[in-house]
N, C-alpha and C positions, 0 to 999 in steps of 0.2 A: 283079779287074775294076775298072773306073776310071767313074766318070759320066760320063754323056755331055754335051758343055760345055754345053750348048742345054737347061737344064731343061724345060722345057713338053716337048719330045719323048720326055721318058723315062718307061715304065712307075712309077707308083711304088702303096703299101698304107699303109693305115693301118687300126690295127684300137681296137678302140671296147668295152672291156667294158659287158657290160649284168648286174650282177649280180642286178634283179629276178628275170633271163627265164634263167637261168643259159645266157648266151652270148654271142657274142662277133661284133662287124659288122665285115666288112670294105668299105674303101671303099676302093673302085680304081680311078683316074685311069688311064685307055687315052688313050694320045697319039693315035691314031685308031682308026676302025673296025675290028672284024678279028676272028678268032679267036682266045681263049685259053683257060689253063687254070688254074684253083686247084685245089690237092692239099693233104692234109693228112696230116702225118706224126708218128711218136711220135719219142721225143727219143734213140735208138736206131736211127732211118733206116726205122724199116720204115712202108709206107703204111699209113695207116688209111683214109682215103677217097677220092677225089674230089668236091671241093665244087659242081665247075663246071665245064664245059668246053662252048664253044659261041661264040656271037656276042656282042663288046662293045663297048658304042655308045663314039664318042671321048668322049673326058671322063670323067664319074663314073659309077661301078656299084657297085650294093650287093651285097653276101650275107652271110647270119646262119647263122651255127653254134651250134648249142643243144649245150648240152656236160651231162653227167649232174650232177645236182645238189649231191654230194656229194664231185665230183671234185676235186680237187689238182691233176693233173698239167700240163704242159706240152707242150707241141706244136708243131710247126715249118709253117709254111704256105712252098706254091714256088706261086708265081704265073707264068705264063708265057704270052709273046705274043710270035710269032714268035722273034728272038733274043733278047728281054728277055726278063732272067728276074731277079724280085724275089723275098727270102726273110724267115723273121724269127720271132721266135715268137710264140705264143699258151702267153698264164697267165691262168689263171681270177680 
């Protein structure tokens, strides 16, 4: 897949460790209103949760993942709003 040339209109994540709170923020820029979804997967494909899915305002939205305290691992988040679909990982 290719970006779309007009940045402002494109889904995009950014994620944010917080190692006090052991977790992880996501900050997601919705080019408009709408419905979407954050998922989260082990680094193997299989799902481990859904973070989100519902109504997001345009512009910025938060969500925080509390991940176990002692954890290592790595994790793939799919962020998705209508056809945009934004991917990436999470490391603690």
């Amino acid at each position: 897949e290719t970006m779309p040339a007009v940045a402002h209109a494109a889904l995009s994540v950014v994620t944010i460790s917080n190692s006090f709170k052991n977790g992880v923020r996501f900050m997601i820029t919705a080019p408009r209103a709408g419905n979407g979804m954050l998922e989260l997967y082990d680094t193997n494909g299989k799902k481990i949760k859904t973070l989100y899915q519902g109504s997001l305002n345009a512009g910025l939205n938060y969500f925080d993942l509390s991940l176990p305290e002692n954890s290592r691992t790595s994790y793939v988040y799919l962020m998705s709003m209508g056809e945009q679909k934004v991917s990436g990982q999470v490391t603690k």
